[in-house]
GUBA-534522 format. One line per field, with one value per residue (C-alpha): residue number from 0; residue in three letters; x, y, z. Coordinates in nm, 2 decimals, m for minus. Example, Ala and Ser with C-alpha at 12.3 -4.5 7.8 and 13.67 -1.06 7.14 Angstrom:
seq (0 1)
type (ALA SER)
east (1.23 1.37)
north (m0.45 m0.11)
up (0.78 0.71)
end
This chain:
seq (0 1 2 3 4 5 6 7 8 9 10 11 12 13 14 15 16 17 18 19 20 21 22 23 24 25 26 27 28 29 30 31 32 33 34 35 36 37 38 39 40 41 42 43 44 45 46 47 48 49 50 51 52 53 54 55 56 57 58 59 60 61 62 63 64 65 66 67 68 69 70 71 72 73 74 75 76 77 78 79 80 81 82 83 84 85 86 87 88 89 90 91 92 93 94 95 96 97 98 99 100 101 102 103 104 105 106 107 108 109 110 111 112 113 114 115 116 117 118 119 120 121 122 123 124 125 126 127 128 129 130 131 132 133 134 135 136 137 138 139 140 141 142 143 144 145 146 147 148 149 150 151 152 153 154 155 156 157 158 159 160 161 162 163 164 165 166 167 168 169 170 171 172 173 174 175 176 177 178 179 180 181 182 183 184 185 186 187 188 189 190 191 192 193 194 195 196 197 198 199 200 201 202 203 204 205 206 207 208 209 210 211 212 213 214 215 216 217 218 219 220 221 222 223 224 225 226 227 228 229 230 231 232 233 234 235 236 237 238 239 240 241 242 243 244 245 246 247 248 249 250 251 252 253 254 255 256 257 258 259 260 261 262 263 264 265 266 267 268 269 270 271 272 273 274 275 276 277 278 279 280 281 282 283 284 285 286 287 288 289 290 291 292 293)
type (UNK UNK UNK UNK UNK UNK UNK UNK UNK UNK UNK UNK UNK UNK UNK UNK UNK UNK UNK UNK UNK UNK UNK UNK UNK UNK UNK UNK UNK UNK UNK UNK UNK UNK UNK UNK UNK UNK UNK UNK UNK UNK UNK UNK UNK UNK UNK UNK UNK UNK UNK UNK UNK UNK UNK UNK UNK UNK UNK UNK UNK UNK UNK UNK UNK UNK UNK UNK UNK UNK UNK UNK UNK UNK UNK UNK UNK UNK UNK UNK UNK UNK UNK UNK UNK UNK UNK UNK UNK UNK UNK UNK UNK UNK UNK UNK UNK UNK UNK UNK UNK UNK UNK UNK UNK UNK UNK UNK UNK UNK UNK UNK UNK UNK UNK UNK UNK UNK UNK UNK UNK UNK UNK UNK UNK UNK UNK UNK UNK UNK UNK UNK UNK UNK UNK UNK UNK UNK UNK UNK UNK UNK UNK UNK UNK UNK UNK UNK UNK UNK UNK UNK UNK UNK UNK UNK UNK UNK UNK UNK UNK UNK UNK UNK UNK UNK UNK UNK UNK UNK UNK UNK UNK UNK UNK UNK UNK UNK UNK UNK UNK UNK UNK UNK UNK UNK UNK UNK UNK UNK UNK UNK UNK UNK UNK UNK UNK UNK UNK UNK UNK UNK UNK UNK UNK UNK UNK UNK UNK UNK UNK UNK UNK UNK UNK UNK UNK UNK UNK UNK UNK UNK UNK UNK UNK UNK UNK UNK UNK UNK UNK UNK UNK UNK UNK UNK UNK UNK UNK UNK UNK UNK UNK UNK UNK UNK UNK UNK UNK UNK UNK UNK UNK UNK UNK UNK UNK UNK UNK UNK UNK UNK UNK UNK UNK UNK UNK UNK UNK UNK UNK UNK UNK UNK UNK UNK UNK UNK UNK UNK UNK UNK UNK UNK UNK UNK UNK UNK UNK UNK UNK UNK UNK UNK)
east (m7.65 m7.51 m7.68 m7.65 m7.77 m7.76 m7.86 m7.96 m7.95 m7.99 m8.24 m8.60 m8.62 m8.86 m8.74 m8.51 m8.67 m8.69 m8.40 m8.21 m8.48 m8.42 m8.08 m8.09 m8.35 m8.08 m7.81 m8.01 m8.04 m8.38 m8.53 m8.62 m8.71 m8.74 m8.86 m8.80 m8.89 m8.97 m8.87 m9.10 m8.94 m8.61 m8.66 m8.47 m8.50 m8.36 m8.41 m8.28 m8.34 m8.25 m8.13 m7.99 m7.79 m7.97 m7.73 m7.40 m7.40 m7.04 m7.01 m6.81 m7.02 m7.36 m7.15 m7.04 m7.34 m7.46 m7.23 m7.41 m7.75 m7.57 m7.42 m7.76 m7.93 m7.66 m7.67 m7.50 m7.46 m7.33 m7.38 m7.33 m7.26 m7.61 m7.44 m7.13 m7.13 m7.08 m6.76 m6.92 m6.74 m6.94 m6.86 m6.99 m6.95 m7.14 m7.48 m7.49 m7.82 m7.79 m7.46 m7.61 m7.90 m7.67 m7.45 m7.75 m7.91 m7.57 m7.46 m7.83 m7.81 m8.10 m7.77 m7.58 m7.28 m6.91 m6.85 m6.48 m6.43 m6.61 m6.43 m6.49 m6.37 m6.45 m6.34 m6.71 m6.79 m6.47 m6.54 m6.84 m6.72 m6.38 m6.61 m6.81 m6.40 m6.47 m6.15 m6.18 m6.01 m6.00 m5.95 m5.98 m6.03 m6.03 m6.01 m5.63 m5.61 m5.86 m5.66 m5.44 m5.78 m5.92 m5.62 m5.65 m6.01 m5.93 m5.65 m5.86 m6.14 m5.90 m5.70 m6.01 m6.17 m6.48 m6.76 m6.98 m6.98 m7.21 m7.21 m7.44 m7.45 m7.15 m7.08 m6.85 m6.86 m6.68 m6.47 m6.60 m6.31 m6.41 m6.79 m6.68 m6.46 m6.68 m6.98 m7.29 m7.10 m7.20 m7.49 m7.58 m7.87 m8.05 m8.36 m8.60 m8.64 m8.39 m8.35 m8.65 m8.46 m8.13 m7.83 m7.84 m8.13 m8.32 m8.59 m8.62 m8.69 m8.92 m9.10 m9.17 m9.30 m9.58 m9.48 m9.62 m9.48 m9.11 m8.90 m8.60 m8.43 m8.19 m7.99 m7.67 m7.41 m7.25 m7.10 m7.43 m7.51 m7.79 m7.92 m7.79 m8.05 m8.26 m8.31 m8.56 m8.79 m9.02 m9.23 m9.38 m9.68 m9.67 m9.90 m9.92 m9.84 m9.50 m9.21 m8.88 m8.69 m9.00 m8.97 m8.55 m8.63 m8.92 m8.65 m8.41 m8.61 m8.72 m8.38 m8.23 m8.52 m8.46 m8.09 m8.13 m8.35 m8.19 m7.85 m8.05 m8.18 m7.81 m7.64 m7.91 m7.84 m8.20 m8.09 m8.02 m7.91 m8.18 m8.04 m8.07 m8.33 m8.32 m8.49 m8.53 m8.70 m8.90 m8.83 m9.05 m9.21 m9.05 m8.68 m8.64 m8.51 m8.28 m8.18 m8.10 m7.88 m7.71)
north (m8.51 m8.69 m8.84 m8.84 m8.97 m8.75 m8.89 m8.72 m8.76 m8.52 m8.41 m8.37 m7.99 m7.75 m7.60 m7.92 m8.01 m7.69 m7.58 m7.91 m7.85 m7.45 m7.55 m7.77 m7.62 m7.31 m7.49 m7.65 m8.01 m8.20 m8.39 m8.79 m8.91 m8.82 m9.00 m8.88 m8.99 m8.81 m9.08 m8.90 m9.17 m9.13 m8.72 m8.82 m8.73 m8.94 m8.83 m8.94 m8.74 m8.88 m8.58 m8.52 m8.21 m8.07 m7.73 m7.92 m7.84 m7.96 m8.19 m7.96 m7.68 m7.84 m7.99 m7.65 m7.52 m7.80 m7.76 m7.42 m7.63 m7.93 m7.69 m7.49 m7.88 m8.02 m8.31 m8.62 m8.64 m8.80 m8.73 m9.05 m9.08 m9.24 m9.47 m9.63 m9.95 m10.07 m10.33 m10.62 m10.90 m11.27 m11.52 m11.83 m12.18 m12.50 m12.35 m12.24 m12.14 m11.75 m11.74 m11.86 m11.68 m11.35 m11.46 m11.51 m11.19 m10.98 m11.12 m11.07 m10.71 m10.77 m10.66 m10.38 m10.43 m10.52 m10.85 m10.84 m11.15 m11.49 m11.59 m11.95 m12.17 m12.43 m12.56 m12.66 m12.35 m12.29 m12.37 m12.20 m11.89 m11.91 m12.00 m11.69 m11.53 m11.39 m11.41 m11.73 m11.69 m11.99 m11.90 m12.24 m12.10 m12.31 m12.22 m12.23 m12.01 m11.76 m11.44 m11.49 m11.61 m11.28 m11.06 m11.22 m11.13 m10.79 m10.77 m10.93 m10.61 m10.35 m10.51 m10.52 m10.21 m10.32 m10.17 m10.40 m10.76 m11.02 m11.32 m11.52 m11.83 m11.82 m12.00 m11.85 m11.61 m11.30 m11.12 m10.80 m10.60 m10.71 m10.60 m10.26 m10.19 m10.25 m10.16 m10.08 m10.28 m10.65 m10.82 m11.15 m11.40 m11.60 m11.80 m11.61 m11.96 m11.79 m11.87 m12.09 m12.33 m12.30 m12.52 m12.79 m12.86 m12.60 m12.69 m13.04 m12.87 m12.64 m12.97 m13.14 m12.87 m12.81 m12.44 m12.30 m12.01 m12.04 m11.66 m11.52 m11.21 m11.02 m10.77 m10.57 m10.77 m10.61 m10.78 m10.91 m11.26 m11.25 m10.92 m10.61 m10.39 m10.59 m10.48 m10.72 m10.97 m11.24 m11.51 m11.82 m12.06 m12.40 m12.68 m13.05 m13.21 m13.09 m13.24 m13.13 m13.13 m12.92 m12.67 m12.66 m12.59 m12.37 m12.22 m12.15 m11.94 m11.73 m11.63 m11.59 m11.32 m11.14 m11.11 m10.98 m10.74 m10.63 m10.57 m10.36 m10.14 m10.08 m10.03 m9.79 m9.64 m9.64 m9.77 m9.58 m9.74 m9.60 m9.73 m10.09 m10.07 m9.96 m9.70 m9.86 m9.60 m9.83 m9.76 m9.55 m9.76 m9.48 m9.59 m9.93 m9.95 m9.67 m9.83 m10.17 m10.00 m9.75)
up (4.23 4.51 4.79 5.14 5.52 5.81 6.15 6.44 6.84 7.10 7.39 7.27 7.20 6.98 6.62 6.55 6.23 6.09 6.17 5.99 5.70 5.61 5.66 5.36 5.18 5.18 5.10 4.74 4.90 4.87 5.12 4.97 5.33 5.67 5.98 6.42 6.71 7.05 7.31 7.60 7.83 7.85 7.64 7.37 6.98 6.70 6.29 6.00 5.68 5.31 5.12 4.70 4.65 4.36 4.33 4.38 4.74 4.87 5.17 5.36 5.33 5.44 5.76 5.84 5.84 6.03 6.33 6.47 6.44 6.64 6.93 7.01 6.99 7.18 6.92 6.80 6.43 6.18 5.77 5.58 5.19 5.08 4.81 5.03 5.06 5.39 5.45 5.65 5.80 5.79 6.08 6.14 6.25 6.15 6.06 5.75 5.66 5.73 5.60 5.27 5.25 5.32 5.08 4.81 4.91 4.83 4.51 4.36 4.50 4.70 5.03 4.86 5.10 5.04 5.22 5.32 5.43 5.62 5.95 6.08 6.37 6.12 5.79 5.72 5.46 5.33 4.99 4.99 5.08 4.79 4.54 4.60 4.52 4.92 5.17 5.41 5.78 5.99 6.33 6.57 6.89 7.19 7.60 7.55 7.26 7.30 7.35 7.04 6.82 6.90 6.87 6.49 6.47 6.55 6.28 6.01 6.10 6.09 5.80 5.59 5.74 5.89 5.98 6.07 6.22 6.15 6.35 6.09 6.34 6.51 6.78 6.98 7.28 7.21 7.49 7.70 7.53 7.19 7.24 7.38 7.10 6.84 7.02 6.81 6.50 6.56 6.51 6.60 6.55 6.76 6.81 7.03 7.27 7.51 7.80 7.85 7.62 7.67 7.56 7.32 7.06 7.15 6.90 7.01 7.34 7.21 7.01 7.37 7.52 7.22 7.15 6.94 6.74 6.70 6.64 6.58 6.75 6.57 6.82 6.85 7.10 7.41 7.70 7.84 7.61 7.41 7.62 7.34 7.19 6.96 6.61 6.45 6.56 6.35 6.41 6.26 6.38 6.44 6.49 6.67 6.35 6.26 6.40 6.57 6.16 6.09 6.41 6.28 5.90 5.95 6.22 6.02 5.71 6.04 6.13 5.80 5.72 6.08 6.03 5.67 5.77 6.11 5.84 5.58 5.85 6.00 5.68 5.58 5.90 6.00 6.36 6.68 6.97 7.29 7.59 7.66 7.35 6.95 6.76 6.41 6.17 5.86 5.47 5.34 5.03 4.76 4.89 4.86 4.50 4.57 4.91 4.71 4.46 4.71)
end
């Protein structure tokens, strides 16, 4: 049996769903999982449907006779292999904490992805990284130098194959062309203070003000900073008596969980970028195992 994902975009229409289910049904495919959405705002529909081919069923053939069903729909589509492993590319600078947790997550399983390699403009987790027998790439980058550190970023994503970017605390504001390139392939991190506390320390900021929850927003990165489609969102309370170390540890956990989860849903392409927002369709509780060891 071989499993597969196929995703679904077009204008919100009558007879979509049963048209993609007979279509299986007759080709010996059974459905594991569906989930849509009917975006009456904008009259968009997005689906994704988990399917085993039970009668052999080749690839070729269920795409074929998918193509009829995508022209009359006027959809975009895609049909995924249900147990690839995505090749994800790790960058970060002197904030370790979700590249550790990422790193934890994926060599229990817990991330079934194929890390192809850390990128730093530090030397700070290089050892780290070798010991977990992953590629290393320092790439300083500096105002002079920013062009050329790029142009080897890009070479180390096509070298590797990429096909997704994580920027697990990384420091560094990537270029216009870079983003639109890779566009709906990076995801970034950051604390969910912006902009009412902007630069520097951010927590300490957020201490002398009394907040009071601290969060984490996980999104996909396009030109705008910190304004692409956000993905995942968490947050965690705080009280008077915990001070600025606590808001950073307790910091910390939050966005290592957000980013986690804002990568499971992308590699098991439950995400669908909306406009300047994110359809993110949840697990269903009967496919998590097999969604760890796809």
């Amino acid at each position: 049996m071989k499993q597969y994902v196929l995703t679904v975009s077009c204008p919100a229409a009558r007879g979509i769903v049963a048209a993609i289910s007979s279509l299986l049904s007759a080709q010996g495919c059974n459905i594991v999982d569906s989930s849509q959405f009917d975006d009456l705002d904008t009259g968009k529909f997005f689906m994704r449907v988990s399917f085993i081919s039970e009668e052999g069923a080749e690839r070729k053939a269920i795409e074929e006779g998918l193509r009829p069903i995508a022209d009359q729909f006027c959809m975009s589509w895609n049909m995924h292999d249900g147990t690839h492993r995505m090749k994800v590319l790790l960058m970060v600078s002197n904030f370790g904490h979700c590249l550790n947790d990422l790193l934890y997550r994926w060599q229990i399983g817990a991330l079934p992805i194929d890390i192809v390699g850390v990128v730093s403009n530090h030397l700070t987790y290089q050892k780290v990284v070798v010991n977990h027998d992953i590629p290393f790439h320092h790439i300083k980058v500096t105002k002079e130098n920013k062009p050329q550190a790029e142009a080897q970023l890009m070479h180390v994503v096509e070298e590797t194959g990429t096909e997704l970017v994580v920027l697990a605390r990384y420091m560094q504001v990537l270029s216009d062309a870079f983003c639109k390139k890779m566009s709906g392939r990076i995801i970034n991190i950051h604390h969910s203070f912006l902009p009412s506390f902007k630069g520097a320390n951010p927590y300490k900021q957020a201490f002398e003000r009394g907040v009071k929850l601290i969060g984490a927003t996980a999104h996909y990165v396009t030109a705008d900073l910190d304004e692409g489609p956000i993905i995942e969102q968490d947050v965690a309370r705080i009280t008077h008596a915990q001070s600025t170390e606590d808001y950073v540890s307790i910091g910390r956990d939050v966005e290592s969980q957000v980013l986690a989860r804002a990568i499971h849903a992308h590699i098991h392409y439950r995400t669908f970028i909306n406009g300047n927002r994110t359809v993110v369709f949840p697990a269903s509780p009967g496919s998590h195992r097999s969604e760890r060891m796809g």
